[in-house]
C-alpha positions as CSV (number, residue, x, y, z in Angstrom):
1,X,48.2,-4.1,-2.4
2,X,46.0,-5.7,-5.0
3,X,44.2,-8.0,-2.6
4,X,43.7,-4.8,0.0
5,X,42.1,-2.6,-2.9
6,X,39.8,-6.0,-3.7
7,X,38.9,-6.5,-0.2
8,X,38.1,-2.7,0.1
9,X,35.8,-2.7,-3.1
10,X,34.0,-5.5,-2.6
11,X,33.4,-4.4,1.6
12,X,32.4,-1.0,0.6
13,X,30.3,-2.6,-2.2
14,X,29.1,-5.2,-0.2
15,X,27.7,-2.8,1.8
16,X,25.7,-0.9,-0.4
17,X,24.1,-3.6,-1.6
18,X,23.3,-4.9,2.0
19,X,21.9,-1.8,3.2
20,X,20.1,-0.3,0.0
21,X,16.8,1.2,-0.3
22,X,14.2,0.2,2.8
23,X,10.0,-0.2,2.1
24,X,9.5,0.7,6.0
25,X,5.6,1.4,5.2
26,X,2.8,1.8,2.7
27,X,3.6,2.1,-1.0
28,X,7.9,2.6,0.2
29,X,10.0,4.7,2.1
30,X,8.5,8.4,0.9
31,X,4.9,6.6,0.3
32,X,4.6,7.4,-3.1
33,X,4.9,4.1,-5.0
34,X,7.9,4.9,-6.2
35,X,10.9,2.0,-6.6
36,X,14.6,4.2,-6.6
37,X,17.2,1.9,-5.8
38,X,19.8,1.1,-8.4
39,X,20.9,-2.2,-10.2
40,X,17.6,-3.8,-10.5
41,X,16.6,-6.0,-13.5
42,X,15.4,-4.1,-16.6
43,X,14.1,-7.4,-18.0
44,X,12.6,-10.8,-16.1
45,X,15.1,-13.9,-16.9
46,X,13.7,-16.9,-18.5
47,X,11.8,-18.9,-16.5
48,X,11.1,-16.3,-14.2
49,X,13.3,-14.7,-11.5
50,X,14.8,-16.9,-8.4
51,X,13.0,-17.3,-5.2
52,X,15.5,-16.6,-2.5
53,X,13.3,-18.0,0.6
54,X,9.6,-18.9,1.3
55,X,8.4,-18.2,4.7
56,X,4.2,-19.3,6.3
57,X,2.0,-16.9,6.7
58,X,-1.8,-17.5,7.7
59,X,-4.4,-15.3,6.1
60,X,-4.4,-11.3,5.0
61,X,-4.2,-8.6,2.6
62,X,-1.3,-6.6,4.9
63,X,1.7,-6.0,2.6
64,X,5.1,-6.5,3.8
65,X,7.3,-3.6,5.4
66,X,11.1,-3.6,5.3
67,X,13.6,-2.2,6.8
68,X,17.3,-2.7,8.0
69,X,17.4,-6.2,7.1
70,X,13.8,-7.3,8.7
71,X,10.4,-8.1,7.1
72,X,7.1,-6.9,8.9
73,X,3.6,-8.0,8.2
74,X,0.3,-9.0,9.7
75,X,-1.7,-11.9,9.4
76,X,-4.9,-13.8,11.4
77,X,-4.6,-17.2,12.0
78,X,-8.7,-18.1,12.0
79,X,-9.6,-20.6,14.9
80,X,-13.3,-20.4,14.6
81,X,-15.4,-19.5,11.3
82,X,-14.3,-19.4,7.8
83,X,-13.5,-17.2,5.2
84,X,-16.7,-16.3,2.7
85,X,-16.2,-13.1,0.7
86,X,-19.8,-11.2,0.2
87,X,-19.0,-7.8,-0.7
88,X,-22.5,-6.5,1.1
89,X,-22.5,-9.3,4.3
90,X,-20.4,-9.0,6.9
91,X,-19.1,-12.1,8.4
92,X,-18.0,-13.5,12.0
93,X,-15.1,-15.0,12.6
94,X,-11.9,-15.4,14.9
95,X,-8.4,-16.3,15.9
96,X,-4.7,-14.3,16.6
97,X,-4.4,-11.3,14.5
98,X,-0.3,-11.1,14.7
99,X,2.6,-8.9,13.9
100,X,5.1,-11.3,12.3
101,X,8.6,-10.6,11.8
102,X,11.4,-12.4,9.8
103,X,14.6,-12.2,8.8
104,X,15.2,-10.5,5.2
105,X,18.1,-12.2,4.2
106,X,17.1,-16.0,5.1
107,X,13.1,-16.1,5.5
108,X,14.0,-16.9,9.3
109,X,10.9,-16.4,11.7
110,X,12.4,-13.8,14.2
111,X,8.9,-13.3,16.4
112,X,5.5,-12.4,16.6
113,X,2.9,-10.7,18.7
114,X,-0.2,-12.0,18.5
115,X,-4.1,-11.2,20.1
116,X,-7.2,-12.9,19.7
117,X,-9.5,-10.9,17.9
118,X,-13.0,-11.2,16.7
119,X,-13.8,-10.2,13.4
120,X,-17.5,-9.2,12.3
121,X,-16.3,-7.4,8.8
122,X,-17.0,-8.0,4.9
123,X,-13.7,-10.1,3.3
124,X,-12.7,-11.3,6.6
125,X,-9.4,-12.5,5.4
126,X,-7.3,-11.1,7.8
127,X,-5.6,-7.3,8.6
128,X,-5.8,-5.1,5.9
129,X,-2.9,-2.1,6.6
130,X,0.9,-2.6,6.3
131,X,2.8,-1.9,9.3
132,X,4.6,1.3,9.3
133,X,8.2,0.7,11.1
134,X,10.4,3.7,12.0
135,X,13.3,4.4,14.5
136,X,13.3,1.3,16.2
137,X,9.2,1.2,16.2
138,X,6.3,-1.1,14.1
139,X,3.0,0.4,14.4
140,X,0.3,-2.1,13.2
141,X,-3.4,-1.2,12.6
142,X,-5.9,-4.6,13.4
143,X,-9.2,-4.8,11.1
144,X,-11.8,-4.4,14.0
145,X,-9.3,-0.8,14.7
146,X,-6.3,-1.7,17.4
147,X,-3.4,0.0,16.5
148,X,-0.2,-1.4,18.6
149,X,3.4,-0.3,19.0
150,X,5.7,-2.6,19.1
151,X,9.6,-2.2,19.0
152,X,12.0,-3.9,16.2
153,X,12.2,-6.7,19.0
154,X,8.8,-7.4,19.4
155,X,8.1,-5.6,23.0
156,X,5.3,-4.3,23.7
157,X,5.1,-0.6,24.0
158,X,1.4,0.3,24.1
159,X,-2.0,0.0,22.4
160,X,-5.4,1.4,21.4
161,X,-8.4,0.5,21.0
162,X,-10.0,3.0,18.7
163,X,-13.9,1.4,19.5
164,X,-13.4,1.4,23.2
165,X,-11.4,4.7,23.3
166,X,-13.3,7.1,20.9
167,X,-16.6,4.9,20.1
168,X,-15.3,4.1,17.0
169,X,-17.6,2.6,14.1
170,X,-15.6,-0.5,12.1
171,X,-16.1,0.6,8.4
172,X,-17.4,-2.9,6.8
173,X,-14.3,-3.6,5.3
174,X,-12.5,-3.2,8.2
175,X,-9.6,-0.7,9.3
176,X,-7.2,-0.6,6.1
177,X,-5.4,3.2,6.7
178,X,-1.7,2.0,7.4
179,X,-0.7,4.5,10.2
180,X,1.7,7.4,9.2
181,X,4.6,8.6,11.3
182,X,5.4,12.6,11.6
183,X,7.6,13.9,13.8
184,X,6.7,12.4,17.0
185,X,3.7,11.4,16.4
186,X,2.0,8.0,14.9
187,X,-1.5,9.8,12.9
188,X,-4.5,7.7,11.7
189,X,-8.1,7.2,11.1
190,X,-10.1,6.4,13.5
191,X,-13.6,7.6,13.5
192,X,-16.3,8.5,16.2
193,X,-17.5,11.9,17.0
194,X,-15.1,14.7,16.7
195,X,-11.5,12.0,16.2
196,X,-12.2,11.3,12.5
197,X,-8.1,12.0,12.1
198,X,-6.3,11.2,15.9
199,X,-2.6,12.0,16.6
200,X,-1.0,10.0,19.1
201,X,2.1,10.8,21.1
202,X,4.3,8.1,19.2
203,X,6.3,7.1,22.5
204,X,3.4,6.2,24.8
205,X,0.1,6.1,22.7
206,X,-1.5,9.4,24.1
207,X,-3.5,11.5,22.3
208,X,-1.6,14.8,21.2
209,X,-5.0,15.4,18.8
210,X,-8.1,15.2,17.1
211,X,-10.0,16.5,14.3
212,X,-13.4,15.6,12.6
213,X,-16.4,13.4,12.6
214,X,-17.6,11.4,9.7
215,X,-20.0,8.2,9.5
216,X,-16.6,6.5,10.0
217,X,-13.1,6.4,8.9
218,X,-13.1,5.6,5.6
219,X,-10.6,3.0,4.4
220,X,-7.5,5.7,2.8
221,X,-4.2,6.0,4.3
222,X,-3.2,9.6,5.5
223,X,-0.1,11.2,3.5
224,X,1.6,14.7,4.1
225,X,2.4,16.6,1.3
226,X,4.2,20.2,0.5
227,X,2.9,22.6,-1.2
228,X,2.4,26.6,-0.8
229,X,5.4,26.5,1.8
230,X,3.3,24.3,3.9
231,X,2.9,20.8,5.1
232,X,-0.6,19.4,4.3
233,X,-1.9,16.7,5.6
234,X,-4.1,15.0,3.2
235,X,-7.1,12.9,4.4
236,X,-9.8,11.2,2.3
237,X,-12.8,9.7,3.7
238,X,-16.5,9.6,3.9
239,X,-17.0,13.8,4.5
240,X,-14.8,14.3,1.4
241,X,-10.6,15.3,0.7
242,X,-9.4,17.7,3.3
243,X,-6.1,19.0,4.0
244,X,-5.1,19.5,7.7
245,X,-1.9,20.9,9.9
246,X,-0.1,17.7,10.9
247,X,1.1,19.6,13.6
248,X,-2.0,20.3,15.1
249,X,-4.9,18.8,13.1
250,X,-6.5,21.9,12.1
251,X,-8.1,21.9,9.3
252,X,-6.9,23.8,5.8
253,X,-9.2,23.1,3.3
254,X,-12.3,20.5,2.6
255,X,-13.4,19.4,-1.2
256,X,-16.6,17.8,-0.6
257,X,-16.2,14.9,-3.1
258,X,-17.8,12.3,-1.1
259,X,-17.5,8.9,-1.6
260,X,-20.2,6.7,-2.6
261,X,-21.3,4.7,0.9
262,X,-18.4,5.9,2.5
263,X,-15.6,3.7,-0.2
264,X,-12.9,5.8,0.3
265,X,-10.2,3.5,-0.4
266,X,-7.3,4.3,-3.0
267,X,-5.2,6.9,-1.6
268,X,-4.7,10.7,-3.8
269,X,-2.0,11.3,-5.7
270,X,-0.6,14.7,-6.2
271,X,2.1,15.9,-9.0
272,X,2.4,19.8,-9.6
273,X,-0.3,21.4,-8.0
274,X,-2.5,18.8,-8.8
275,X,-4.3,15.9,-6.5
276,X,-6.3,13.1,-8.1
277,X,-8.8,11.2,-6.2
278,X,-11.1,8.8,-7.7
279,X,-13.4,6.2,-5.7
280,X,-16.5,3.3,-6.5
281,X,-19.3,4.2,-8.5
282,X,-17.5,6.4,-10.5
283,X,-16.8,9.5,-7.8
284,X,-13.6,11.4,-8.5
285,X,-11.8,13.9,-10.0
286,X,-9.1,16.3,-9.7
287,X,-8.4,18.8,-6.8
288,X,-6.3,22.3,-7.5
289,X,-3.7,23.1,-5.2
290,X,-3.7,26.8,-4.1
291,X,0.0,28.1,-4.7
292,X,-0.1,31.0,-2.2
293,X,-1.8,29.2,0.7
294,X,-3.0,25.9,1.7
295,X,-6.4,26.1,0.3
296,X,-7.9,23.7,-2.5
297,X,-10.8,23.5,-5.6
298,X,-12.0,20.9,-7.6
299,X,-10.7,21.5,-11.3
300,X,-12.6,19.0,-13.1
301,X,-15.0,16.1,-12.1
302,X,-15.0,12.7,-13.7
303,X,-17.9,11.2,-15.4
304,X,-19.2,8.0,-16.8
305,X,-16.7,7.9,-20.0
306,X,-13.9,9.7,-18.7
307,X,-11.1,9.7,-15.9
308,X,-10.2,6.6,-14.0
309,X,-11.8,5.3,-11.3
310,X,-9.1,3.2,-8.8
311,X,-10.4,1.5,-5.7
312,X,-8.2,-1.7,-4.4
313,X,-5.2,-0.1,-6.1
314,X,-3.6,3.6,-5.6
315,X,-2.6,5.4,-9.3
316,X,0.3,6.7,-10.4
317,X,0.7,10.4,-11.1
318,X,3.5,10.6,-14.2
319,X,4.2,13.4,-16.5
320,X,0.6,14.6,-17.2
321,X,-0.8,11.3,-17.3
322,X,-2.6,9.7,-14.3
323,X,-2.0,5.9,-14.8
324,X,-4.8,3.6,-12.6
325,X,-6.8,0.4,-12.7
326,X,-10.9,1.3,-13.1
327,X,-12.4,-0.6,-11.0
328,X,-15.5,-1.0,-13.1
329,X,-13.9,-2.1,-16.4
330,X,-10.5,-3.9,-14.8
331,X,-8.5,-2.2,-17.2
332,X,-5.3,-0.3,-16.8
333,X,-6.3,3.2,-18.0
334,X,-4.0,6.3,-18.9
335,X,-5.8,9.7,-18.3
336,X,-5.0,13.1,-19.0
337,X,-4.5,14.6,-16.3
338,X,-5.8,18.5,-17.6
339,X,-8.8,17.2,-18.6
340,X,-10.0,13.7,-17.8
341,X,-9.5,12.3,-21.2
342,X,-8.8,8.8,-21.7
343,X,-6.1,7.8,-23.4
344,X,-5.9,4.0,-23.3
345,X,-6.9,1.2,-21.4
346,X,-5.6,-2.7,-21.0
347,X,-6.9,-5.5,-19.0
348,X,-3.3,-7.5,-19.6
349,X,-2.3,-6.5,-15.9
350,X,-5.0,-6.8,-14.0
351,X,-6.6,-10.2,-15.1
352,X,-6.2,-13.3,-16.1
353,X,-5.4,-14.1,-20.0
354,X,-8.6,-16.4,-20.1
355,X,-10.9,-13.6,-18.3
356,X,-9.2,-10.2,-19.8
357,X,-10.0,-11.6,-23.3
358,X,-14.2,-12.1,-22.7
359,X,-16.2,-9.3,-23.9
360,X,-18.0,-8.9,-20.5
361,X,-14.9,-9.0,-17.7
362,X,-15.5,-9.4,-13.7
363,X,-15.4,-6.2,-11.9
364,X,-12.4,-5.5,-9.3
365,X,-9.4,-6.7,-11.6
366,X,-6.6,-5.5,-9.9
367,X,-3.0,-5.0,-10.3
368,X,-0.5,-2.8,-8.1
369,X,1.6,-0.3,-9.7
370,X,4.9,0.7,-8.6
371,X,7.5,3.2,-10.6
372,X,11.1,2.5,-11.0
373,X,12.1,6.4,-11.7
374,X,15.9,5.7,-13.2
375,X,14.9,2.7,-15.2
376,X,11.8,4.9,-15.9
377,X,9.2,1.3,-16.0
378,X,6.4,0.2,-14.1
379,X,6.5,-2.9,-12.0
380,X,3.0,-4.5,-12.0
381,X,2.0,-7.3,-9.7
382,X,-1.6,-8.8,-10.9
383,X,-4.0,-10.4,-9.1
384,X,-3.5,-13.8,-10.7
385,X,0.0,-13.4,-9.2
386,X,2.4,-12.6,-12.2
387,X,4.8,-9.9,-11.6
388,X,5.2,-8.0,-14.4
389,X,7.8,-5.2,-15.9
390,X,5.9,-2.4,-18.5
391,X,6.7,1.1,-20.2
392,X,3.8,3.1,-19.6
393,X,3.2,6.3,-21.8
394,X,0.4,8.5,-23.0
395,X,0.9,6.7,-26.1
396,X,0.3,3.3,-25.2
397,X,1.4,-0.1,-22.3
398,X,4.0,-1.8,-23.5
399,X,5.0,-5.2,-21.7
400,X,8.7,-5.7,-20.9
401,X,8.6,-9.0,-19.5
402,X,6.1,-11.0,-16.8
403,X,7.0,-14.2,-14.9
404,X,3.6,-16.0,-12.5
405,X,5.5,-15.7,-8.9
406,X,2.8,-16.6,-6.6
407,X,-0.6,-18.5,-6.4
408,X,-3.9,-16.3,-5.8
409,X,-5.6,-18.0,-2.7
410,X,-8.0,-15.6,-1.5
411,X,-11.3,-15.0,-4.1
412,X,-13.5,-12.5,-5.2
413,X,-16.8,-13.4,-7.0
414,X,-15.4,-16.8,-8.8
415,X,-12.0,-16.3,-9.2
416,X,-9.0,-16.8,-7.5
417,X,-7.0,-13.3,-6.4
418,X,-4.0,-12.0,-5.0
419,X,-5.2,-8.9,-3.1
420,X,-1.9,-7.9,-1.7
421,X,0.8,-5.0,-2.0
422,X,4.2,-6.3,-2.2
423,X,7.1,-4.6,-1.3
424,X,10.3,-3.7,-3.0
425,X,13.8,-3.3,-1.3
426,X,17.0,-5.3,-1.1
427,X,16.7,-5.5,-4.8
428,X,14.0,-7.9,-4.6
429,X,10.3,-8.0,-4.1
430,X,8.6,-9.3,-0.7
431,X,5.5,-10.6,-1.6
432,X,2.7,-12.8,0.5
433,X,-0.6,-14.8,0.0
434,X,-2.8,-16.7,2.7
435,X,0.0,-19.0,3.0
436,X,3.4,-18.2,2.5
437,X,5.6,-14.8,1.7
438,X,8.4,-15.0,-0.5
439,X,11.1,-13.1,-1.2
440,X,11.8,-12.6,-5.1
441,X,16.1,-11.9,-6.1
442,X,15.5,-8.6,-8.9
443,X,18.8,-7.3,-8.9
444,X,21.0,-7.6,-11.7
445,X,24.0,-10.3,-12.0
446,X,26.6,-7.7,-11.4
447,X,25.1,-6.8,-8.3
448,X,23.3,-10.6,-7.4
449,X,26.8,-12.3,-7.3
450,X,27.7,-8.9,-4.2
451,X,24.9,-10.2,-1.9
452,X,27.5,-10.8,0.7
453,X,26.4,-7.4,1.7
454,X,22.7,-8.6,2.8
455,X,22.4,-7.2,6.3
456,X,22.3,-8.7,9.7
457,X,19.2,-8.6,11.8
């Protein structure tokens, strides 16, 4: 009886540990940056938390996607030119932009799907958008803008090609909007005249439809939000913020904050009736949510010595307080969200000890946020590749514990950098550079010593 109740526990246990929480696209499964399974660390052990596998990789700044039991990502394997990052130049080079896939549990290489491609783009190092994988599908978005549909095998579906198809302009940074499934539909920004925003039939790639025209598409991932009763999708991009039927793209509502040359990058973040948006050069502020209908007004703007201005990294929206990395100052900032205020700032996360502490810091220092609602603490990756656990408050950061889990190997200015978002499931992060993605074990003893439950491909 005894050893039927143990094998029982430890099967249904098992289980749940195997199959816990999935990060099937951009910032997790409801893409909101938020972390929500159970039995993760609280603190970092010493010496740093336990590598379970290392896997290659060639060059990019995709995140990883997970889902039952399998890592997605994209990467460029550069046959002719080199890598040289000039944020106004845009540089030629090529090789096999690929969809890679490996086994969560081991690291093993499962396939990939690979194409050459030629890239004429500023930071050429590689795809920029996190595959999106759901029901059986991975749709990946390519820098010079081909989105392909692959299944969890690796078969080919079908493909775009959004400059051949729609006459598509390549924004100089290159396509970076992960695409966003609704319903039966894959949605994403494209650009040319009239298919700013383009649904596609998400079975065989055919347009279902279209909706604006902007100088191109902007570098933000699409979201769908409720509020009023409604579904909103939310799209910001060179024209401005505007909020659309997913259903049928028409348009809602436009706030014509427009961002400087077109740098709409970090995505908005709504809480309440609130959306933040915030882009370079100090463009930004917050959008009012119309309770009755879908309608929308700006409720305050930002200027030169308040609010937060995020560009490589999205901000977290948290009980009044917008939390966000300026790009200008490299600093993680807390701002009130009723008013702009600035609360604090810290460049701890975002830079390296030796640069954080000079009076005069590079611009750019970035660090990814994600929340971990039931242990209510951040987890911070920064670009010099610590991971990093913090309480955040209106009252001040406070650092929990940091461990360095990865070397930068891509640059910016002088400086070494780690320019990707990692992913969190299977009580562990997935994280990648140029050269290798690793998979990081975060879960607590109790719950490390049941990982007989990680999942089968």
């Amino acid at each position: 009886m005894n050893r039927l109740f143990s094998f029982l526990f430890l099967t249904v246990v098992g289980a749940g540990v195997g199959w816990a929480d999935d990060w099937p696209q951009w910032l997790g499964e409801k893409r909101d940056g938020a972390w929500r399974e159970e039995g993760v660390l609280r603190r970092l052990p010493e010496g740093g938390p336990k590598v379970l596998w290392r896997a290659p990789v060639a060059h990019g700044y995709s995140g990883p996607a997970v889902a039952k039991g399998r890592v997605y990502v994209m990467d460029l394997v550069i046959e002719q030119g080199k890598v040289l990052n000039d944020a106004g130049a845009q540089v030629k080079l090529g090789g096999t932009e690929r969809v890679v896939c490996y086994d969560a549990s081991s690291g093993k290489l499962l396939w990939t799907h690979g194409e050459r491609r030629d890239y004429e783009v500023s930071y050429p190092g590689g795809p920029r958008a996190t595959p999106t994988v759901d029901g059986g599908q991975v749709f990946a978005l390519g820098t010079m803008g081909h989105l392909t549909c692959l299944t969890t095998g690796g078969v080919l579906q079908w493909k775009r090609d959004f400059g051949r198809d729609y006459g598509a302009r390549v924004p100089m940074w290159g396509h970076s909007g992960s695409p966003l499934v609704y319903r039966d539909m894959v949605i994403c920004m494209v650009g040319g005249e009239g298919s700013l925003v383009v649904a596609f039939d998400r079975r065989t790639g055919k347009e279902r439809w279209r909706a604006l025209s902007a100088a191109h598409c902007g570098y933000c991932p699409l979201q769908i939000v409720d509020h009023a009763g409604t579904k909103q999708l939310i799209a910001w991009h060179p024209g401005g913020v505007t909020g659309h039927n997913p259903d049928t793209g028409e348009l809602y509502w436009n706030v014509p904050i427009k961002p400087t040359n077109g740098s709409a990058i970090a995505m908005p973040r709504k809480l309440g009736n609130k959306l933040f948006v915030s882009g370079y050069n100090r463009i930004g502020g917050m959008i009012q949510l119309d309770d009755e209908k879908p309608g929308a007004r700006i409720a305050w703007r930002s200027g030169p010595k308040e609010g937060v201005y995020p560009v490589n990294s999205t901000p977290y929206l948290l009980d009044g307080t917008i939390y966000g990395v300026d790009v200008d100052r490299s600093a993680l900032m807390a701002v009130a969200m009723d008013s702009g205020k600035r609360l604090w700032e810290t460049r701890a996360p975002c830079l390296s000890a030796e640069l954080a502490a000079r009076q005069r810091a590079p611009r750019y220092g970035t660090a990814f946020l994600v929340y971990h609602p039931g242990n209510r603490q951040f987890w911070i990756l920064g670009e010099m590749g610590d991971l990093i656990i913090a309480e955040l408050s209106p009252r001040g950061y406070r650092e929990v514990s940091r461990a360095h889990i990865l070397t930068p190997t891509n640059t910016s200015g002088s400086r070494k950098v780690l320019w990707s978002h990692p992913a969190f499931a299977m009580r562990s992060a997935f994280v990648r550079n140029d050269k290798e993605m690793i998979r990081i074990d975060l879960a607590e003893q109790e719950n490390r010593d049941l990982r007989v439950g990680d999942p089968e491909p």
